[in-house]
NUDO-597021 format. One record per residue: residue in three letters; y, x, z of N, C-alpha, C in turn. Coordinates in steps of 0.2 Angstrom, whole numbers, padded with zeros to 4 digits, always signed. Each point is the difference from the previous one (the first is absolute). Last residue first. Layout:
BEGIN
ALAYXZYXZYXZ;...
***
This chain:
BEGIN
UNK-0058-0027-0069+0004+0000-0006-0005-0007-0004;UNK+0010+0009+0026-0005+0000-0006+0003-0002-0006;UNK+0007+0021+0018+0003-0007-0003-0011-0003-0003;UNK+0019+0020+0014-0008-0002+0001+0001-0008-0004;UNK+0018+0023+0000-0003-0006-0002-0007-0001+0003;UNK+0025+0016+0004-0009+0000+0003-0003-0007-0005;UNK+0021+0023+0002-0001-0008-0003-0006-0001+0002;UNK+0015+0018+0003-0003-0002+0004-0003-0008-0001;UNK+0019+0008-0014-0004+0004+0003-0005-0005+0005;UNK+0019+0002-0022-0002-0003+0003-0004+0004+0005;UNK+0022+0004-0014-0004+0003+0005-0006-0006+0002;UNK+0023+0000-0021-0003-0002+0006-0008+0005+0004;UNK+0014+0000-0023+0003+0002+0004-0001-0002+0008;UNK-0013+0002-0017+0003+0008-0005+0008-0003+0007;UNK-0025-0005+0008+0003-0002-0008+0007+0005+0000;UNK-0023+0004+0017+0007+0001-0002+0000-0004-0006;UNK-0019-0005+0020+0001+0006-0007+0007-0004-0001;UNK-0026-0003+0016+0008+0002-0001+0003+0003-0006;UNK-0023-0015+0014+0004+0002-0004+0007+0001+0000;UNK-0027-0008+0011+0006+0001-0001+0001+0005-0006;UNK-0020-0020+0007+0002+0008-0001+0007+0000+0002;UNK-0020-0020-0008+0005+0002+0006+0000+0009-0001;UNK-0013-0025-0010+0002+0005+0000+0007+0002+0003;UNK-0022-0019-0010+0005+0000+0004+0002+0009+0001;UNK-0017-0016-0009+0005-0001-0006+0006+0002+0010;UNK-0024-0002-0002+0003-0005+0003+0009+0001-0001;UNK-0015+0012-0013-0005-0004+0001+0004-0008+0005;UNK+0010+0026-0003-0002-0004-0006-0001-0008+0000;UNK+0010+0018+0020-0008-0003-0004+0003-0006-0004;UNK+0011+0022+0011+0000-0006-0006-0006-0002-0001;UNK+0017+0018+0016-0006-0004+0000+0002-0004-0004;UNK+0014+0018+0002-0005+0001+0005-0005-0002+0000;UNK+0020+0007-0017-0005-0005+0000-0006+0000+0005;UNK+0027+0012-0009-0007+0000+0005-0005-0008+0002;UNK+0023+0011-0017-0003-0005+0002-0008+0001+0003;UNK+0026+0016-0006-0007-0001-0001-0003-0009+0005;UNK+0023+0016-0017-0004-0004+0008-0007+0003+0001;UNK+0024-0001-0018-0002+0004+0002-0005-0004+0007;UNK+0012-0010-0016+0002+0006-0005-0006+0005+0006;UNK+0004-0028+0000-0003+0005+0002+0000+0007-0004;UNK+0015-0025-0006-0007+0004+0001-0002+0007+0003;UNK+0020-0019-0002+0000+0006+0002-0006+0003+0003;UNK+0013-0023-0011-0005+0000+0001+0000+0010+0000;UNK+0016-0024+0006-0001+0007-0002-0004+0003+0002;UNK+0004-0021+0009-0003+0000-0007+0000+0006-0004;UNK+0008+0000+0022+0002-0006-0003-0002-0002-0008;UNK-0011+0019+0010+0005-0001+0004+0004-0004-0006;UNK-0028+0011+0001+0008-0006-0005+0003-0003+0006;UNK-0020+0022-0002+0007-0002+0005+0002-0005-0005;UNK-0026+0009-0005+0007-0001-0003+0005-0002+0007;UNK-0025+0013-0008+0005-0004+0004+0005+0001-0003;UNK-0028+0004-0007+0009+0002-0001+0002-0004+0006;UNK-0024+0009-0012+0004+0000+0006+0006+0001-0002;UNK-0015-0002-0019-0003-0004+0004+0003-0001+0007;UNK+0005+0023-0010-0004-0004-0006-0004-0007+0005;UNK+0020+0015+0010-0005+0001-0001-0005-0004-0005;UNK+0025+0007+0015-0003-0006-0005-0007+0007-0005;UNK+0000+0003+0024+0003-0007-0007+0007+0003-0001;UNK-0028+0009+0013+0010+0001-0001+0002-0006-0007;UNK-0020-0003+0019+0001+0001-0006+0009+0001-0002;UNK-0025+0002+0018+0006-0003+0001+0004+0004-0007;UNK-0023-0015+0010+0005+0007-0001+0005+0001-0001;UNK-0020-0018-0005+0002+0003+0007+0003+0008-0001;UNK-0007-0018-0019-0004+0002+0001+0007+0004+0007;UNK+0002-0021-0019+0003+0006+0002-0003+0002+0007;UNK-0002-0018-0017-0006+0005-0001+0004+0007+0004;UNK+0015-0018-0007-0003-0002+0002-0005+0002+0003;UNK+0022+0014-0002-0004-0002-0004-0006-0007+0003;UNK+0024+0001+0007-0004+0004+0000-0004-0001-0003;UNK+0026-0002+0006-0005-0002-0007-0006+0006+0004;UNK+0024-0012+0014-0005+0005-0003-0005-0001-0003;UNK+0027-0006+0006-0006-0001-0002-0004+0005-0001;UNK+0023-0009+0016-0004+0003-0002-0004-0001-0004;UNK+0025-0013+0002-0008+0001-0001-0005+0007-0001;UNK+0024-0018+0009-0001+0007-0005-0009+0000+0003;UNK+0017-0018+0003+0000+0003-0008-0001+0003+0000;UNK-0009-0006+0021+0006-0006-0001+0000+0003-0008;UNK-0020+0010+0009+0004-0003+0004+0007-0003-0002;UNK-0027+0007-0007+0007-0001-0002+0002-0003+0006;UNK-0023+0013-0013+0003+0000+0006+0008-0002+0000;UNK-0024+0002-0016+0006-0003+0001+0004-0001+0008;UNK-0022+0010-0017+0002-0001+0006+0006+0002+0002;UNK-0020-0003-0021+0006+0002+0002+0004-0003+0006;UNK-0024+0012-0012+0001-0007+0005+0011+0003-0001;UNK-0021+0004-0021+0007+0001+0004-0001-0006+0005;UNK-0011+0000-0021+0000+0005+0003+0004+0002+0006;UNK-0001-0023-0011-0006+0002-0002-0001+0007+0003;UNK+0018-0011+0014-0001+0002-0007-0007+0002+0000;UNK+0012-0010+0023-0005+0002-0006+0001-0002-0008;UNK+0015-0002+0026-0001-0003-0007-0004+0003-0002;UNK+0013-0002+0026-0004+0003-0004-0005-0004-0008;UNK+0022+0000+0022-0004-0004-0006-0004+0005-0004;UNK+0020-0006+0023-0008+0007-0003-0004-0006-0003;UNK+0025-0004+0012-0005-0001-0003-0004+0006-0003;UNK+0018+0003+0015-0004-0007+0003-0001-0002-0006;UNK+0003+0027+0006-0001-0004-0005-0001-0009+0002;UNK+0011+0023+0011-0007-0004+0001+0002-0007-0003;UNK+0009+0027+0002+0000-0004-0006-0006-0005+0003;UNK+0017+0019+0014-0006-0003-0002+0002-0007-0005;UNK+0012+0024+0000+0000-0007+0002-0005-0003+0000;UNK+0004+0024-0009+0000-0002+0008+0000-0007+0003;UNK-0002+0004-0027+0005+0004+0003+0002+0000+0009;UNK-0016-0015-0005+0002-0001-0005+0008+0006+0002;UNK-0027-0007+0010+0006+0002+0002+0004+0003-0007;UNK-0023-0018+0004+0002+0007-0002+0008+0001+0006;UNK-0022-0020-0004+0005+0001+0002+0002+0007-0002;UNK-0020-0024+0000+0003+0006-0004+0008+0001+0002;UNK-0025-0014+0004+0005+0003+0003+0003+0004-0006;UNK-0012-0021-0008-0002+0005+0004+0006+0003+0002;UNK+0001-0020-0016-0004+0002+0001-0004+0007+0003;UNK+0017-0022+0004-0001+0007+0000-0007+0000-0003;UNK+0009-0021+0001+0007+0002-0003-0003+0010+0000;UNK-0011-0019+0013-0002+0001-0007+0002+0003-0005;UNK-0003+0005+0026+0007+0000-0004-0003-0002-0008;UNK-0011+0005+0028+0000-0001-0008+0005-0004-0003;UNK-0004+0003+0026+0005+0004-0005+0001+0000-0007;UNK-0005-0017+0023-0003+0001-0005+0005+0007-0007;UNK+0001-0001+0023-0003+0000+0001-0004-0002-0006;UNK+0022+0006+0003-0006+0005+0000-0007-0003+0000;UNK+0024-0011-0012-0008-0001+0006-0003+0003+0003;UNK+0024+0006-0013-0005-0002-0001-0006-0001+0008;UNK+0027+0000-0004-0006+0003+0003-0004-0003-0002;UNK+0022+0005-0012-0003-0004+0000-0006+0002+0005;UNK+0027+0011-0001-0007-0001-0004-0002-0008+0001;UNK+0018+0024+0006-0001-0008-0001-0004-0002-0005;UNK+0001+0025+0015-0001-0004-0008+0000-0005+0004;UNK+0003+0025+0011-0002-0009+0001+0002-0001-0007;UNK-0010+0024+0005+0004-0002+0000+0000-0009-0001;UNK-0010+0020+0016-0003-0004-0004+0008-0004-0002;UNK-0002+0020+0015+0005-0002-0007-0003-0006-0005;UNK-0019+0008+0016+0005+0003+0002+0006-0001-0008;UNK-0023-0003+0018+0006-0007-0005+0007+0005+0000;UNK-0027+0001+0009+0007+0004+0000+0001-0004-0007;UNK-0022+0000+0018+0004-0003-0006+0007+0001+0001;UNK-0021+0006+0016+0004+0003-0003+0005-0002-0005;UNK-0023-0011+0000+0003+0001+0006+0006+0007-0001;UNK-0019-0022-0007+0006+0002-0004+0005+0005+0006;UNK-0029-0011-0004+0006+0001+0005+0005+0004-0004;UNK-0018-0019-0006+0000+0005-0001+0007+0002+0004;UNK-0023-0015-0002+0006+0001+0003+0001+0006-0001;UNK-0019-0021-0010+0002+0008+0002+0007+0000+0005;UNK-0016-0021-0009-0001+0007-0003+0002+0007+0003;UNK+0005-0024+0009-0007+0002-0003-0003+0004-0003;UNK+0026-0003-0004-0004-0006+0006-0008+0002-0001;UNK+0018+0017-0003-0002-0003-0004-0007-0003+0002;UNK+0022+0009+0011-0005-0002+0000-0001-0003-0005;UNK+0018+0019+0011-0001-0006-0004-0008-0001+0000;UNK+0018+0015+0016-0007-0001-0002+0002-0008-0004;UNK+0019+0021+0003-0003-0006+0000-0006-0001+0000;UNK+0027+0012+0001-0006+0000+0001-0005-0005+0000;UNK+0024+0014-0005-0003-0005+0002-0005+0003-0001;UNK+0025+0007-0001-0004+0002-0002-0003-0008+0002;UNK+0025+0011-0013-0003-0004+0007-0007+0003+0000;UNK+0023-0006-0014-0004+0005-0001-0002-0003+0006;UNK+0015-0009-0021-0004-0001+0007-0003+0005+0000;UNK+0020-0004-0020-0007-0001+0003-0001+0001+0006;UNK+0018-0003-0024-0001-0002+0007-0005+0002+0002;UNK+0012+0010-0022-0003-0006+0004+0000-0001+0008;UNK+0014+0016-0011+0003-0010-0001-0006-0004+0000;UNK-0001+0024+0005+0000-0001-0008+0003-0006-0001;UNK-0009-0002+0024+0002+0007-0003+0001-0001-0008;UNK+0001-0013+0026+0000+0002-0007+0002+0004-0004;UNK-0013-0011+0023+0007+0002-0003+0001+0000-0007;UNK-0015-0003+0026+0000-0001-0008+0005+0003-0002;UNK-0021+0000+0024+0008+0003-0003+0000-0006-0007;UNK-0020-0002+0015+0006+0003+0003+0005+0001-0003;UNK-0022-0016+0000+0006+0000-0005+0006+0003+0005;UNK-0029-0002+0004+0006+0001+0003+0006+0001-0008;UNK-0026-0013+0005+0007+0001-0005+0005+0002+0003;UNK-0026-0003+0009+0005-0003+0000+0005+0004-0003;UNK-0027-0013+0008+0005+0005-0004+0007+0001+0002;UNK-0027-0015-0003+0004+0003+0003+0005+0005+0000;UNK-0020-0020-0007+0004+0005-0002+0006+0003+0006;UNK-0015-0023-0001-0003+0007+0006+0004+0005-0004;UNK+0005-0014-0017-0007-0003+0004-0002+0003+0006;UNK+0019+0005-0015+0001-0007+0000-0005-0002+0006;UNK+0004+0020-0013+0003+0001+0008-0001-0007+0003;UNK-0015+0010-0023+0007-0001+0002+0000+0000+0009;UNK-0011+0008-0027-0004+0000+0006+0009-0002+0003;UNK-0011-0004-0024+0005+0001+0003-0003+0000+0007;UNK-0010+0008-0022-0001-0005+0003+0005+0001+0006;UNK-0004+0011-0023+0004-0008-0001-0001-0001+0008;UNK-0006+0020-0008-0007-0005-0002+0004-0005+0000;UNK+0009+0021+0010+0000+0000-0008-0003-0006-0003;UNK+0013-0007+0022-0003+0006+0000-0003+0001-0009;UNK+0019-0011+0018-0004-0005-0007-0002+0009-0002;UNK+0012-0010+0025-0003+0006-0005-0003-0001-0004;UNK+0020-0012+0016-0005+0001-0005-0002+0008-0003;UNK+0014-0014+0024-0001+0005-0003-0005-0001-0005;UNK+0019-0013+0014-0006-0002-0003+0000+0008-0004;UNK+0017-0019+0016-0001+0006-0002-0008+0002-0002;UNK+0011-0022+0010+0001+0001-0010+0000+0007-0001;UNK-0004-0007+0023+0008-0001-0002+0000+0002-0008;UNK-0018+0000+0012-0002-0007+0003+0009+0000-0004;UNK-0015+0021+0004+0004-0003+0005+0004-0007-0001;UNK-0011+0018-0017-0004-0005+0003+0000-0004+0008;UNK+0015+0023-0004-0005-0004-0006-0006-0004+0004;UNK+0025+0009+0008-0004+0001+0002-0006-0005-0005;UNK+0024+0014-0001-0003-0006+0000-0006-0002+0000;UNK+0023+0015+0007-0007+0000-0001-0003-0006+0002;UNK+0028+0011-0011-0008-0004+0004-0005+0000+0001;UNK+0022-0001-0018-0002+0005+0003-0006-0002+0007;UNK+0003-0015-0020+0005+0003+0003-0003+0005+0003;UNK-0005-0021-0016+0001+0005-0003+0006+0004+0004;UNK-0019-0020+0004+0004+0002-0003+0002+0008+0000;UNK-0021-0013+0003+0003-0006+0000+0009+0002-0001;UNK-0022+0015-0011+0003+0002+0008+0002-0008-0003;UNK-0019+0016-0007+0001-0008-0001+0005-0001+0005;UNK-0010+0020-0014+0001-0004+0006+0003-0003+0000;UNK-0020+0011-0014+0007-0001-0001+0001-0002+0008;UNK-0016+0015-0018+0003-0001+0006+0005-0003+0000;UNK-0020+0007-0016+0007-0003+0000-0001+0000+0006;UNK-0012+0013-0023-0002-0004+0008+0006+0000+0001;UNK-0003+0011-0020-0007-0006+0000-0002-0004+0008;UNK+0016+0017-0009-0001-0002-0007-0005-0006+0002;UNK+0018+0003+0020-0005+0004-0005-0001-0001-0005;UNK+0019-0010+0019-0007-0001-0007+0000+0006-0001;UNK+0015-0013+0019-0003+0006-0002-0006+0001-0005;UNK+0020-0019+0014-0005+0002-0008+0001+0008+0001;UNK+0012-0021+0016+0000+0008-0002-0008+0001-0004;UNK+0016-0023+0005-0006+0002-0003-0001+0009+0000;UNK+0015-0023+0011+0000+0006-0003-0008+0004-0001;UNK+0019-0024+0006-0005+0001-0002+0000+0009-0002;UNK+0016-0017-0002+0001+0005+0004-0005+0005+0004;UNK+0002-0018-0019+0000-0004+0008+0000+0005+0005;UNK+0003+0004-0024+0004+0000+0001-0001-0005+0006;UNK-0013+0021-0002+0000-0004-0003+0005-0005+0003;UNK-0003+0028-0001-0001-0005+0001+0002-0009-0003;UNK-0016+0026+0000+0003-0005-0003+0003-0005+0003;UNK-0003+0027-0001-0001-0004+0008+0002-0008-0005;UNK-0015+0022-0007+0007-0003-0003+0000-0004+0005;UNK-0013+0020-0014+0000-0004+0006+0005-0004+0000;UNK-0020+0018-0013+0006-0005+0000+0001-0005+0006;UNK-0015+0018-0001+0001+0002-0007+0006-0007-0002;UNK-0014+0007+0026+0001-0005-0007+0005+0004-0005;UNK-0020+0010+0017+0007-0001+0000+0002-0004-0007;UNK-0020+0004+0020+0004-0007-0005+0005+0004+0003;UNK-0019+0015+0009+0006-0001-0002+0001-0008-0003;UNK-0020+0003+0016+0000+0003-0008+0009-0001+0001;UNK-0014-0011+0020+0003+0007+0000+0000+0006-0008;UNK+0002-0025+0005-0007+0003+0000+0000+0006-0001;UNK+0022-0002-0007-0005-0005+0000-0005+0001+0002;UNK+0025+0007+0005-0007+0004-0001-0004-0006-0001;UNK+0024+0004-0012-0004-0003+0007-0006+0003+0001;UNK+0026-0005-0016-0008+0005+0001-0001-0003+0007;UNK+0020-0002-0018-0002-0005+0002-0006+0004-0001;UNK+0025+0007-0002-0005+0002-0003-0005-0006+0006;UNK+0024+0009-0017-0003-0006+0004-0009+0004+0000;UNK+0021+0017-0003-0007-0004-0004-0003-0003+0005;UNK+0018+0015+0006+0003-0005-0001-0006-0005-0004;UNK-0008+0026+0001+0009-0005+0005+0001-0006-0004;UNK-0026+0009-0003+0006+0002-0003+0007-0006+0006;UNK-0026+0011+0004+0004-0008+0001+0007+0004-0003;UNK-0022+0013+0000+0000-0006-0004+0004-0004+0001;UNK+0002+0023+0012+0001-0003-0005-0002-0004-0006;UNK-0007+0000+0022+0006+0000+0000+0004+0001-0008;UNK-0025-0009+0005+0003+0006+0001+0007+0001-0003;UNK-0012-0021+0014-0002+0003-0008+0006+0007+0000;UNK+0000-0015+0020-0007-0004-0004-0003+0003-0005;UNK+0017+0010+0015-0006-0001+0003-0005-0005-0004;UNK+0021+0003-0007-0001+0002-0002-0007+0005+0005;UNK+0013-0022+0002-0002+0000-0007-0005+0007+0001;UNK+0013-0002+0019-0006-0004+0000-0003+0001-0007;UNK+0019+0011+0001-0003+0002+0004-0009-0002-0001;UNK+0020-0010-0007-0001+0003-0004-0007+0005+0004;UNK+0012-0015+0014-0005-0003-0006-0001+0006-0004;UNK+0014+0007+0014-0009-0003+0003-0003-0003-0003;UNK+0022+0006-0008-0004+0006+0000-0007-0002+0003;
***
């Protein structure tokens, strides 16, 4: 209950649903709440807590995966990242400072996760500093994985963020492809056999569009069964053209599935 407590001095009580992982904080005194989270760990024992947006990342960098507090850029392999909209990472590594409380875990639904809080200034050498303060860790569930580098992030394998929630489960695609048609960007979001898609017109203008609609579609294919969009809509924030890039969200029913809360920021 004190954690739930805490959460709920960050955002109004009822935007945190029971039992939904959540990964927030005050940035430079703006809210960061991520739209995906996940505590990776790697098979050196290694662990990565991830909090993403459509267009920024927090990650922490613990040396293992227990209850404790561990204290950033102290010299024992703990390390906090912040890769902000522009690609440029600010870190714990240089004069940074901070520290990752891991107070409870368990398991819920037969996942596993952690909950806890932290805090941070990273540095972006010569540029800036930004401060991470109040951060809740809350049901963040663990995955076996691969830790990528924070420091280098790009993925030639990704073409931009993209993530939803797939009847309540979160759906975080490890690839995102984006393809053009003479008319149409289509963006491809897949994680083991099953695949988000979204069709959007090339010359498509900031708004927000019900689908299936002339030039607006998605598709759900779960294990190659293909379960088009009967019901939605597609929101297009921003699209410049010129440097072929575009971001919005999305939600909508196939005839047996839920998607919601989808976000894409991709290039194309």
């Amino acid at each position: 209950m004190m954690l739930l407590s805490v959460i709920c001095t960050l955002i109004a009580c009822e935007d945190v649903e029971d039992n939904s992982p959540a990964f927030q904080a005050n940035l430079n005194n703006s809210i960061y709440r991520s739209i995906d989270t996940q505590a990776i760990v790697a098979d050196d024992g290694t662990v990565a807590i991830v909090g993403a947006t459509s267009d920024q990342n927090i990650t922490l960098l613990l040396d293992v995966l227990q209850t404790g507090s561990f204290q950033l850029n102290s010299g024992e392999g703990h390390q906090a990242f912040y890769e902000d909209g522009a690609g440029q990472i600010y870190t714990t590594e240089s004069g940074g400072s901070g520290v990752v409380n891991i107070t409870s875990g368990g398991i819920d639904g037969g996942f596993e996760f952690i909950s806890g809080d932290f805090n941070f200034q990273a540095i972006l050498e010569g540029v800036d500093t930004v401060t991470v303060s109040q951060g809740i860790l809350f049901m963040v569930p663990i995955v076996s994985g691969t830790i990528e580098d924070p420091n280098d992030p790009l993925d030639p394998n990704q073409d931009g963020v993209f993530a939803a929630e797939i009847d309540g489960n979160l759906f975080d695609p490890s690839t995102v492809v984006a393809n053009t048609t003479e008319t149409s960007i289509e963006i491809n979001g897949a994680l083991g056999d099953d695949t988000i898609q979204l069709v959007i017109p090339l010359d498509a203008e900031i708004g927000t569009y019900p689908i299936p609609e002339a030039g607006f579609s998605a598709t759900y294919f779960i294990s190659g069964v293909e379960e088009p969009a009967v019901s939605g809509m597609i929101r297009v924030i921003e699209h410049d053209m010129a440097a072929r890039t575009i971001s919005g969200t999305f939600s909508f029913a196939t005839e047996n599935h839920q998607i919601s809360l989808g976000q894409y920021n991709i290039s194309y």
